[in-house]
VEXLUMDO-426767 format. One record per residue: residue in three letters; x, y, z of N, C-alpha, C in turn. Coordinates in Angstrom, 2 decimals. Example, Ala and Ser with C-alpha at 12.3 -4.5 7.8 and 13.67 -1.06 7.14 Angstrom:
% VEXLUMDO-426767
 type     nxx     nyy     nzz    caxx    cayy    cazz     cxx     cyy     czz
  ALA   13.19   -5.69    7.80   12.30   -4.50    7.80   13.20   -3.30    7.80
  SER   12.85   -2.25    7.08   13.67   -1.06    7.14   12.90    0.03    7.87
% end
This chain:
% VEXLUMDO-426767
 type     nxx     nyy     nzz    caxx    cayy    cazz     cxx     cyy     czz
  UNK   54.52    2.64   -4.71   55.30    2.79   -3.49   54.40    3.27   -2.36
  UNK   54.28    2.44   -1.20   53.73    2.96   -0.34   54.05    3.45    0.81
  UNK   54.21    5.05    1.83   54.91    5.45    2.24   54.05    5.39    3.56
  UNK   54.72    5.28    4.76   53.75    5.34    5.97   54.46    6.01    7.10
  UNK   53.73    7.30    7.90   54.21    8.29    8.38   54.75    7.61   10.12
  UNK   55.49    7.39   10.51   55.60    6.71   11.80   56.63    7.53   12.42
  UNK   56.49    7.87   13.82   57.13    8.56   14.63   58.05    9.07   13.91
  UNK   57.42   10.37   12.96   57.75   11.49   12.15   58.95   11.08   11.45
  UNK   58.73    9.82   10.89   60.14    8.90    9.91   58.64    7.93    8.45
  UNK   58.99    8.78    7.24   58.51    8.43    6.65   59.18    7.13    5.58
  UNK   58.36    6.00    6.25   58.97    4.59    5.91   58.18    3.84    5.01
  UNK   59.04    3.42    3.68   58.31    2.63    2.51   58.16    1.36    2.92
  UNK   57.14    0.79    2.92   56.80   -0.59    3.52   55.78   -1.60    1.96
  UNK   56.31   -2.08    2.26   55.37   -2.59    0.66   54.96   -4.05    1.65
  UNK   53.76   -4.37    1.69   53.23   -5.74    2.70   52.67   -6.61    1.23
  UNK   53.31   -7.84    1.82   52.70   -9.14    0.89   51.28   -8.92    1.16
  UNK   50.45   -8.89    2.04   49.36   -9.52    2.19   48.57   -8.09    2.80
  UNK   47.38   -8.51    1.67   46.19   -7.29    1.61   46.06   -7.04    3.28
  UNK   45.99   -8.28    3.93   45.11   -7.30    5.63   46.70   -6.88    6.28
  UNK   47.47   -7.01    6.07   48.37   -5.65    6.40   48.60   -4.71    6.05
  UNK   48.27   -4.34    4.81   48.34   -3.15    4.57   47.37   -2.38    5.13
  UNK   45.96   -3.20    5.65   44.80   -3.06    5.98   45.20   -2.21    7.69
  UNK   46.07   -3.43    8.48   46.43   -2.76    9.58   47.05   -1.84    9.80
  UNK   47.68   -1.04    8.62   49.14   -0.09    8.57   48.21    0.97    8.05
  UNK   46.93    0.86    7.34   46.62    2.01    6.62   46.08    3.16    7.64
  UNK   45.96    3.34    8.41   45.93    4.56    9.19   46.96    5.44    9.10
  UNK   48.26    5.15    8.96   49.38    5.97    9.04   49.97    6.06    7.68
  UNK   49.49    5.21    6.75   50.29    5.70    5.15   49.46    7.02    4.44
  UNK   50.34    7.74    4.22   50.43    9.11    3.80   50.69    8.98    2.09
  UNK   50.25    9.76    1.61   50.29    9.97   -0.10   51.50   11.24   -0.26
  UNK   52.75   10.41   -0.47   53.98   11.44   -0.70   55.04   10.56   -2.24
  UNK   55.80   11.41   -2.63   56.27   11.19   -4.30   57.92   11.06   -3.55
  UNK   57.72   12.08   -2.13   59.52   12.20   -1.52   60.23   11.43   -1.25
  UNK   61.08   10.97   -1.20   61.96    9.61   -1.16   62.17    9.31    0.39
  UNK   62.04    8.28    0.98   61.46    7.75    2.31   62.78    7.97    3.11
  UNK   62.83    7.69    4.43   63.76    7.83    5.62   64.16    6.16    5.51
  UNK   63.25    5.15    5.21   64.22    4.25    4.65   63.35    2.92    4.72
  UNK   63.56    2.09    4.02   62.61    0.69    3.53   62.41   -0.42    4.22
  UNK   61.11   -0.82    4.30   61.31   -2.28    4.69   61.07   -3.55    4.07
  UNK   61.81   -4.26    4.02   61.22   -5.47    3.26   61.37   -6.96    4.01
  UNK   60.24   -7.26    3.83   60.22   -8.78    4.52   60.02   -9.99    3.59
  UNK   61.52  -10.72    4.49   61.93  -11.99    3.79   61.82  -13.17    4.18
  UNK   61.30  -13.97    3.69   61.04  -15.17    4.08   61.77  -15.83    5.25
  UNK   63.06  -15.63    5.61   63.77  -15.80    6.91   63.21  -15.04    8.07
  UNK   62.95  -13.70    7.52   62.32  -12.78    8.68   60.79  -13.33    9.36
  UNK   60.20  -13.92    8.54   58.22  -14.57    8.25   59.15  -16.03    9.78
  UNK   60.27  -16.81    9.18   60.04  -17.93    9.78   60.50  -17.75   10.92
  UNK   61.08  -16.12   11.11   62.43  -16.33   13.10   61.03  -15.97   13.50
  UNK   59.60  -15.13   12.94   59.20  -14.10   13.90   57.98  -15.71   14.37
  UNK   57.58  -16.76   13.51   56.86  -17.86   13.72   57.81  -18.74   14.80
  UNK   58.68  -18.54   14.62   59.77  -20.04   15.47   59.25  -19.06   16.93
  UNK   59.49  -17.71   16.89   59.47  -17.50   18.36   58.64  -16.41   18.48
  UNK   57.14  -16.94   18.07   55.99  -16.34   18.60   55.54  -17.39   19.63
  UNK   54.63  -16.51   20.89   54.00  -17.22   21.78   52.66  -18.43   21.68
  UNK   52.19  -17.99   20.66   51.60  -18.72   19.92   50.67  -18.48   18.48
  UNK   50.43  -19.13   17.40   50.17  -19.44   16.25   49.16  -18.51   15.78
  UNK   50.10  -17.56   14.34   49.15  -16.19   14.34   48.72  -16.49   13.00
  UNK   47.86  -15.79   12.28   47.74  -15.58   10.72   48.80  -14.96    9.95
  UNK   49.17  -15.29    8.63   50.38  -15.28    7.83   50.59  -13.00    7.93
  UNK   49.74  -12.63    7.94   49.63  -11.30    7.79   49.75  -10.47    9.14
  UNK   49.86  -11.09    9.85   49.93  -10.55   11.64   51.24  -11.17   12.09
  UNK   51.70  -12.09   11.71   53.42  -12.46   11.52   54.31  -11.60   10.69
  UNK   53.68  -11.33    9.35   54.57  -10.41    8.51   54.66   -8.77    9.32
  UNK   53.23   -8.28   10.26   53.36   -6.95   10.82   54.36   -6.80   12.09
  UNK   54.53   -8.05   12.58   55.76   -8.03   13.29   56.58   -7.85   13.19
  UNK   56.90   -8.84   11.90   58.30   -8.62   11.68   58.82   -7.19   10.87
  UNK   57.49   -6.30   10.37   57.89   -5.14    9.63   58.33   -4.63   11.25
  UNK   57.18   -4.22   12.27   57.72   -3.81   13.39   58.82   -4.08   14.03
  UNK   59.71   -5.07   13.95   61.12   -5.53   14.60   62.17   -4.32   13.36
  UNK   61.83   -4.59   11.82   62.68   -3.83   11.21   62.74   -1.93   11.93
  UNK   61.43   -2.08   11.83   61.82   -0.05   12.81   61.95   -0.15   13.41
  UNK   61.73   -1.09   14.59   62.38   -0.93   15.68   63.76   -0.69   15.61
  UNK   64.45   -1.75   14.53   65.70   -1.70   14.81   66.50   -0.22   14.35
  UNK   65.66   -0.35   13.24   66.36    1.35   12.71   65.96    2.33   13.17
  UNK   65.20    2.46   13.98   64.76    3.92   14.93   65.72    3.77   15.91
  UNK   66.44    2.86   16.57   67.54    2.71   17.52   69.10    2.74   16.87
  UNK   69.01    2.17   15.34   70.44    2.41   15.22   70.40    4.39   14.77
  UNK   69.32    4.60   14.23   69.86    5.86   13.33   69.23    6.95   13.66
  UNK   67.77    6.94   14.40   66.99    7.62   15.15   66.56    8.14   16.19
  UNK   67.60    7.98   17.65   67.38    7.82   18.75   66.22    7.29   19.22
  UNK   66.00    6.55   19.15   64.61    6.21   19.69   64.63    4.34   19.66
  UNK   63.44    3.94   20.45   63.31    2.79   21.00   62.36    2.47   21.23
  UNK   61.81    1.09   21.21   60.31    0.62   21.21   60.17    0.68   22.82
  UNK   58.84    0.66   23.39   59.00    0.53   24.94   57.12   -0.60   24.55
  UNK   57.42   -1.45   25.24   55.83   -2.09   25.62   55.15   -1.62   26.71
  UNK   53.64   -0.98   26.54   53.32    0.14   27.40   52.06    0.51   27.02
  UNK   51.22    1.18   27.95   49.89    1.59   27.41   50.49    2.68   27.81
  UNK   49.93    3.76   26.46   50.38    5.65   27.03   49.19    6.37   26.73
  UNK   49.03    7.36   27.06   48.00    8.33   26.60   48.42    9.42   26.75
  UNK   47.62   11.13   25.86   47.89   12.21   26.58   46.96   12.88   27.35
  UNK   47.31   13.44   28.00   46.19   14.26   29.09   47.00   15.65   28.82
  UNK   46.11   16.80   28.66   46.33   18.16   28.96   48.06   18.65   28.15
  UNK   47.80   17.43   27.03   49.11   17.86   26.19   50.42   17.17   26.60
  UNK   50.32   16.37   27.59   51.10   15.91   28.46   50.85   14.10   27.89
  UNK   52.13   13.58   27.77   52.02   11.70   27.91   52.48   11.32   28.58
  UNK   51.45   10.30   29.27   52.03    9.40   30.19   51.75    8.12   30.37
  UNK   53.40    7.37   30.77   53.22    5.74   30.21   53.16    5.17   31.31
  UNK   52.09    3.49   31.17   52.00    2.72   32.16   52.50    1.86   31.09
  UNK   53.80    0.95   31.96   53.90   -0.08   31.83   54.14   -1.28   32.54
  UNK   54.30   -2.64   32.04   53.90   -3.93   33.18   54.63   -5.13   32.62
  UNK   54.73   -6.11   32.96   54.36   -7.21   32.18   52.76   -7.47   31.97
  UNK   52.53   -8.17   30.61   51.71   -8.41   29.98   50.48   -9.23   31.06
  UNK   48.93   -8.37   31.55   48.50   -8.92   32.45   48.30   -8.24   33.52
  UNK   49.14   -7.06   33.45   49.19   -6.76   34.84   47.63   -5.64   35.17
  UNK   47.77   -4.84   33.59   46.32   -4.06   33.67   46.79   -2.87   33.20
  UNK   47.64   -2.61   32.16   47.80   -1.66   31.49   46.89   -0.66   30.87
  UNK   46.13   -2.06   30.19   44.49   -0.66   29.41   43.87   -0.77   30.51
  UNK   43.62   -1.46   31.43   42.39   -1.20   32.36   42.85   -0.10   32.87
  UNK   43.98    0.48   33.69   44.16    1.46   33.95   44.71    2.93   32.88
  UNK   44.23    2.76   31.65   44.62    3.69   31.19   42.80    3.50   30.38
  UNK   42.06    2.82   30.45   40.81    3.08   30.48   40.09    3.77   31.39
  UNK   40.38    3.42   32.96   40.31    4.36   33.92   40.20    5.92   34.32
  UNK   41.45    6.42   33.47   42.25    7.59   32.85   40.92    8.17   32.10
  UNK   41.05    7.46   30.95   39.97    7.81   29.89   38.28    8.19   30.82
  UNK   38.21    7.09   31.15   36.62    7.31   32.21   36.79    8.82   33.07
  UNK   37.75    8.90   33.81   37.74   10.03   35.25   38.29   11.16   34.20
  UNK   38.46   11.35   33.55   39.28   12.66   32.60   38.53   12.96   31.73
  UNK   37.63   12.28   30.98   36.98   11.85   29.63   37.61   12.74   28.52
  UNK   36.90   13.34   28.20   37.60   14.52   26.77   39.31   15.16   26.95
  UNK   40.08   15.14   28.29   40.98   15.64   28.43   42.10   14.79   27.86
  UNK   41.64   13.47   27.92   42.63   12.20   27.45   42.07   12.14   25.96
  UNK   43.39   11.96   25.58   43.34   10.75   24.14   44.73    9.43   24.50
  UNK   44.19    8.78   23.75   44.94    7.28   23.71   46.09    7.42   22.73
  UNK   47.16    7.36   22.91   48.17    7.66   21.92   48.47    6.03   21.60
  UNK   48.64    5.07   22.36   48.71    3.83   22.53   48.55    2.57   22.94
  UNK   48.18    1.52   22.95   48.06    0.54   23.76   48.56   -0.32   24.40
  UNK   49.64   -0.31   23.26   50.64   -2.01   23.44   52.16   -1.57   23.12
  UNK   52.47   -1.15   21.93   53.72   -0.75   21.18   54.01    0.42   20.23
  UNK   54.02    1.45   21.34   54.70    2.20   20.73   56.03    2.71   21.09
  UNK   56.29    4.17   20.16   58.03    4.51   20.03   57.91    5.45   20.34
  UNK   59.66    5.55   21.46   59.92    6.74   21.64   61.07    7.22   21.05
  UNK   61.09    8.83   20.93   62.28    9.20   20.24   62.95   10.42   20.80
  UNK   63.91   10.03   21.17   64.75   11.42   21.89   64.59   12.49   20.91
  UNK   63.88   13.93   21.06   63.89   14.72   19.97   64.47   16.23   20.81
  UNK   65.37   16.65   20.36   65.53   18.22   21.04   65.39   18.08   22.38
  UNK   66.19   17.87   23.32   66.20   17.40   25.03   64.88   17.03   25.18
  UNK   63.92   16.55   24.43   62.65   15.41   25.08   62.72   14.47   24.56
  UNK   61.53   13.67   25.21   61.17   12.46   25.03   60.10   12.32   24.71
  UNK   59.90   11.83   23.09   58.76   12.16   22.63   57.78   10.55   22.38
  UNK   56.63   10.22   22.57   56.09    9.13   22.38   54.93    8.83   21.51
  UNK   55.31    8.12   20.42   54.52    8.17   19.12   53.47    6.98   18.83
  UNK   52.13    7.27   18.40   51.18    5.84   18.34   52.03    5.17   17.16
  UNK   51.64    4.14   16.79   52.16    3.14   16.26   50.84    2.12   15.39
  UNK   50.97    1.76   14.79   49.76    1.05   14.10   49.79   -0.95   15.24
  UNK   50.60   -0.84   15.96   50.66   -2.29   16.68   50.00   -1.39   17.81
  UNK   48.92   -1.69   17.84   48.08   -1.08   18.95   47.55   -2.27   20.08
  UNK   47.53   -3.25   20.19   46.90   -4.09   21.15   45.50   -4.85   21.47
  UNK   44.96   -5.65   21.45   44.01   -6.55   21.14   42.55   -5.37   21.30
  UNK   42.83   -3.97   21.71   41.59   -3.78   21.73   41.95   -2.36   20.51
  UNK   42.43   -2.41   19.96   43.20   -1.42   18.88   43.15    0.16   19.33
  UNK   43.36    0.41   19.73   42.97    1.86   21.00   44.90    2.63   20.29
  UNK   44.98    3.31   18.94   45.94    4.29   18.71   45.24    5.25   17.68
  UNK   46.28    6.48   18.39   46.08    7.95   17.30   47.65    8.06   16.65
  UNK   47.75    8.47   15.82   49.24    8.82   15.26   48.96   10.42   15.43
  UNK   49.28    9.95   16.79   49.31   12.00   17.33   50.91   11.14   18.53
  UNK   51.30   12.37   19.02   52.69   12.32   20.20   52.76   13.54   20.97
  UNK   53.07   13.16   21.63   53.31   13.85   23.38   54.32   14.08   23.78
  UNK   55.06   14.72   24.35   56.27   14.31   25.77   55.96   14.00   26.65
  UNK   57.05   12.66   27.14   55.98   12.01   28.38   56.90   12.72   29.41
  UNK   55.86   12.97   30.48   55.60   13.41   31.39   55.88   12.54   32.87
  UNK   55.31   11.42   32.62   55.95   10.22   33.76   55.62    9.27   33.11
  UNK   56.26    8.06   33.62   56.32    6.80   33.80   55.92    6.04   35.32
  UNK   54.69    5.36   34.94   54.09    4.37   36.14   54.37    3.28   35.70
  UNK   55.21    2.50   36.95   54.98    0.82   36.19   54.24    0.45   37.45
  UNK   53.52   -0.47   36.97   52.34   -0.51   37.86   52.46   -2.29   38.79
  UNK   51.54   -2.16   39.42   51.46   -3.09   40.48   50.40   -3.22   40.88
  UNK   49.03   -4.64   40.95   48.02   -4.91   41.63   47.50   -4.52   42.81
  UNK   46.86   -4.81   43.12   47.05   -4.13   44.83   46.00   -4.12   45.36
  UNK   45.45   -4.04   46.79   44.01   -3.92   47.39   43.87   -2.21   47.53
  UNK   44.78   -1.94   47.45   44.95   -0.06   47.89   45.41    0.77   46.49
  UNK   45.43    1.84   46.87   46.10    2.63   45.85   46.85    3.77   46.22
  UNK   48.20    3.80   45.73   49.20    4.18   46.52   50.47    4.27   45.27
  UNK   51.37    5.60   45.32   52.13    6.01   44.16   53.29    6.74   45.19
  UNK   54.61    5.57   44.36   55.67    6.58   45.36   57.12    6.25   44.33
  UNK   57.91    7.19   43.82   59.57    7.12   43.12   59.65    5.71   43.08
  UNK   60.44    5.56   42.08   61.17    4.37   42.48   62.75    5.16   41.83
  UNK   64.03    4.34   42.21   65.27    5.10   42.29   65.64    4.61   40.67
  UNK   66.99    5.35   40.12   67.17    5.08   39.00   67.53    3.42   38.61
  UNK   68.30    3.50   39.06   68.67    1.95   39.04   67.32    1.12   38.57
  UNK   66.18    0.73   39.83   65.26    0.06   40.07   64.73    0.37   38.81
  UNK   64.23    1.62   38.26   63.55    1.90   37.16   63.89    1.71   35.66
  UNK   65.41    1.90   35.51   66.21    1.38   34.67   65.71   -0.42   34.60
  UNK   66.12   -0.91   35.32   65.95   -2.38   35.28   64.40   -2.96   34.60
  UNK   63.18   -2.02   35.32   62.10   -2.16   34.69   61.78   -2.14   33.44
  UNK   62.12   -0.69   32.89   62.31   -0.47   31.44   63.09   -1.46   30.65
  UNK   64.21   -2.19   31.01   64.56   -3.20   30.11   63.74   -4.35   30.03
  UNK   62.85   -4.42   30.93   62.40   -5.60   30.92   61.26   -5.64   29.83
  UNK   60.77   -4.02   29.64   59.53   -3.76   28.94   60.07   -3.12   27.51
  UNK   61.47   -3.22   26.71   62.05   -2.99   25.76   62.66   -4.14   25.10
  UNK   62.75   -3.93   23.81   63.63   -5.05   22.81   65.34   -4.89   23.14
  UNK   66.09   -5.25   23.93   67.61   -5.75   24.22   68.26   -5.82   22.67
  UNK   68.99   -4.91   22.57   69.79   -5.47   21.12   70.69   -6.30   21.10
  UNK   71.08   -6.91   20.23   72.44   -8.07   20.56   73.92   -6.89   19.51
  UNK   73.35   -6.52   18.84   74.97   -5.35   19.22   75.17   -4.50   20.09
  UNK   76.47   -4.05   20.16   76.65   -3.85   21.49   76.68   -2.12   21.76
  UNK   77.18   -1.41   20.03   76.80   -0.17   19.95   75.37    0.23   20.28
  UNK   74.47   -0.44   20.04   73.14   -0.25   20.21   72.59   -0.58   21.56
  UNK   73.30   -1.86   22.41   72.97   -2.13   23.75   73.05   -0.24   23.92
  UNK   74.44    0.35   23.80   75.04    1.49   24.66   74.01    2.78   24.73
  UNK   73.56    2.85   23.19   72.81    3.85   23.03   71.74    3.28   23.51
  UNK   71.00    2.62   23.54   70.06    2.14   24.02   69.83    2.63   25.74
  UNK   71.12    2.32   26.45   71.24    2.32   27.91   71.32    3.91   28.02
  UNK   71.85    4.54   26.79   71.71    5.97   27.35   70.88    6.98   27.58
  UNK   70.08    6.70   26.19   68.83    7.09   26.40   67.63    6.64   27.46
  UNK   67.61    5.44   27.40   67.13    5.08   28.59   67.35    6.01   30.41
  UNK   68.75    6.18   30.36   69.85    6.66   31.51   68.74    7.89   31.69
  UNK   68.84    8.83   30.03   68.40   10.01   30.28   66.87   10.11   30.53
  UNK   66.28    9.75   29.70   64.13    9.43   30.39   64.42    9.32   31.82
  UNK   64.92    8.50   32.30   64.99    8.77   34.29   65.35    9.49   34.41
  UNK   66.45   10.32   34.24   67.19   11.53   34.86   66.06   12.38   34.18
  UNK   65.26   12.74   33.54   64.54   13.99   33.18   63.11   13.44   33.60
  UNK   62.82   12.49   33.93   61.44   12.07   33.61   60.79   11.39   35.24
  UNK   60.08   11.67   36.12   59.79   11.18   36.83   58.81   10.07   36.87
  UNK   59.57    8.84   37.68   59.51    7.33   37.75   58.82    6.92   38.94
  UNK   57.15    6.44   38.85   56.90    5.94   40.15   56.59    4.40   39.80
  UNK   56.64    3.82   40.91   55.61    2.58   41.39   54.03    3.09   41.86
  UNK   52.99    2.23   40.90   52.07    2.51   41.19   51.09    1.29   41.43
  UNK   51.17    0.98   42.56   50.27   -0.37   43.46   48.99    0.32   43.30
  UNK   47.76   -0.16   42.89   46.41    0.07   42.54   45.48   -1.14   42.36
  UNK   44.28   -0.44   42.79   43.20   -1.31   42.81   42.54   -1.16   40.65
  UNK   41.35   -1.50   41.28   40.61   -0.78   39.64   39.12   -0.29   39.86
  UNK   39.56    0.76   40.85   39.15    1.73   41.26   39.12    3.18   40.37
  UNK   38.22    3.95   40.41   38.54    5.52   40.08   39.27    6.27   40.69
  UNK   39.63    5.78   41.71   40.41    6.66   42.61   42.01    6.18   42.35
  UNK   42.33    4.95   41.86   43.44    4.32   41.46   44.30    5.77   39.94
  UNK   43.14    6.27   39.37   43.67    7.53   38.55   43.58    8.48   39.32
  UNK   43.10    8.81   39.87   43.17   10.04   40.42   44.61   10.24   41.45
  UNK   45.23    8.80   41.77   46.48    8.93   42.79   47.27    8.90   41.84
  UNK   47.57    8.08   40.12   48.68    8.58   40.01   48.43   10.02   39.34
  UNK   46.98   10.53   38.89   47.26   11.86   38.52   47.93   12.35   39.22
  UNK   47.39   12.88   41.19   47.86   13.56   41.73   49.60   13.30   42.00
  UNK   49.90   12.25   41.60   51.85   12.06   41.66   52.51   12.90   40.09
  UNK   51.25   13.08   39.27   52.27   13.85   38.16   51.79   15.43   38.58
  UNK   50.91   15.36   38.98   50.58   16.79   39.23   52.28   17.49   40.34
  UNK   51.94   16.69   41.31   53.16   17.01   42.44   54.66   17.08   42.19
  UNK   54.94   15.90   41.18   56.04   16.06   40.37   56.35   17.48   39.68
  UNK   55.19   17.82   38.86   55.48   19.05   38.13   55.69   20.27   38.65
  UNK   55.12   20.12   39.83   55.01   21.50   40.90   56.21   21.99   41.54
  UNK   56.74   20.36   41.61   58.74   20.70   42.44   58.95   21.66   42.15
% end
């Protein structure tokens, strides 16, 4: 039985194929205790996650998907929590997420981070990780789906803000309102098709804005592009 420690939910995952277990083994833990709950992948699950991939993966990077769609789903029905697509890191104990559509410069600017901060940052994530409402926070956990340049710790944070970011010749960080930010975040989350789960889904969501300050961040890829949205979490915190 193999048990693997993921946003503090210890989940039995048994993988057909040696290089997934290969990609998961950072986070499997040596425990006898009976798991938070199983995954198993079935040949229906191998062919929805191939019908509607973007394009044509290896048999073992299809099956890690589709283990990832299973927690996803059960960290939202039973866990509070929800996948967000996002590069995050922590700084000074603190996480904070950039997210985009795919392209926009997520690691470049959270490489940035890393460069102007150096030792103060670690990389909690790249691509996909989870958050989980824990005790009035919002907590954000690495994930073994780390992103083409594999950049995760299975360490977590409370995030601190949310930048969704924007290209730009300048660099420049200002709110965006709930609504507007709400809308973003769905765009950068898995939509459930039940409808108990749409709800919880929207609530938690509701609450990360109401506790969590939300900017737009138009940037070059510049050093100074971190240093403006540092100084917007710094100012935030000071209110």
């Amino acid at each position: 039985m193999a048990i693997y420690h993921i946003a503090e939910l210890d989940i039995e995952i048994t993988p057909r194929y040696d290089r997934t277990a290969e990609y998961l083994a950072d986070y499997r833990i040596d425990s006898d205790a009976e798991s938070d709950f199983a995954v198993t992948v079935t040949d229906e699950m191998l062919a929805y996650e191939r019908d509607h991939a973007e394009q044509p993966s290896p048999e073992w990077a299809v099956e890690a998907i589709a283990i990832l769609r299973v927690i996803c789903d059960r960290v939202l029905e039973r866990y509070d929590g929800f996948f967000l697509h996002c590069s995050c890191l922590m700084i000074d104990g603190m996480a904070v997420v950039f997210t985009a559509p795919s392209g926009t410069g997520k690691s470049t600017h959270a490489r940035m981070w890393r460069e102007r901060f150096k030792d103060r940052v670690t990389m909690i994530n790249d691509d996909k990780p989870l958050v989980r409402r824990m005790g009035g926070d919002f907590i954000i956990y690495g994930t073994p789906w780390n992103g083409k340049h594999g950049l995760s710790n299975n360490i977590s944070a409370p995030i601190r803000a949310v930048y969704f970011l924007q290209q730009g010749d300048e660099n420049r960080c200002e709110r965006v309102d709930a609504v507007t930010a709400l809308t973003l975040l769905l765009r950068q989350t898995v939509i459930p098709a039940d409808k108990r789960d749409l709800s919880a889904l929207l609530d938690m969501l509701s609450e990360l804005i109401e506790r969590t300050p939300m900017f737009k961040l138009v940037c070059d890829i510049s050093p100074m592009a971190a240093d403006t949205a540092y100084q917007a979490l710094i100012g935030a915190i000071e209110e």
